[in-house]
N, C-alpha and C positions, 0 to 999 in steps of 0.2 A: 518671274513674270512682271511685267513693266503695271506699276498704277493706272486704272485709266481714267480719270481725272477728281478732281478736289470737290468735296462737299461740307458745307460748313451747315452743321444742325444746332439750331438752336432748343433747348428743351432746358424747363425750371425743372425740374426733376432729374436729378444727377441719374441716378438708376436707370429708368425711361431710354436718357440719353444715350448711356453706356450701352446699353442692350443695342438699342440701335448702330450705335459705330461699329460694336464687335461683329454684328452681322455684315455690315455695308464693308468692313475693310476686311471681311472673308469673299467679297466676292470683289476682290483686289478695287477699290476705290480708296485715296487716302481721306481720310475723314478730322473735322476738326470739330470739336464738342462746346458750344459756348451755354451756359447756364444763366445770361442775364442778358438784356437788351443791348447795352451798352457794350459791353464787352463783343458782344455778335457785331456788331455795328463796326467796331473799329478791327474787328479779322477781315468782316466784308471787305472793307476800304481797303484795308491794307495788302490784304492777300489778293492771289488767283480763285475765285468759286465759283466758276457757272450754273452752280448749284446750290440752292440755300432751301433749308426743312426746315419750318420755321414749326413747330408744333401749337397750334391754338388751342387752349378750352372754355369750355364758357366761362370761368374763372380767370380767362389772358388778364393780367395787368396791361393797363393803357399804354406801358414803352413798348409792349413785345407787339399790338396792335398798329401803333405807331409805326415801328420797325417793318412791318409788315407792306404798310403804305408807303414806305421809302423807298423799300426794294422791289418795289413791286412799278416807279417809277422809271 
């Protein structure tokens, strides 16, 4: 069965993350896992992802906020 399109999640919680792709790439989506701002930032740019999960909690550090307001441009 063909992927049907790219989702880049961003989550500080390795675990959190993981959870989350093994579901998302069960219902055939390729999924790419980033655990820091920066490194989300430069898959965004670089890759294909019409799709970005960016996970906030009231604890977000200010880059994954920031990040937020980027992509959200």
């Amino acid at each position: 069965m063909e992927k049907r399109f790219n989702i880049l999640i961003v989550e500080k919680d390795f675990n959190v993350g993981e959870l989350l792709k093994e579901f998302l790439q069960n219902e055939e989506f390729h999924i790419e896992l980033s655990t820091h701002a920066n490194q989300a930032r430069e898959k965004f740019i670089t890759g294909n992802f019409p799709v970005c999960v960016i996970s906030l909690d009231p604890d977000a550090p200010e880059e994954e906020l920031n990040l937020a307001k980027e992509l959200k441009a």
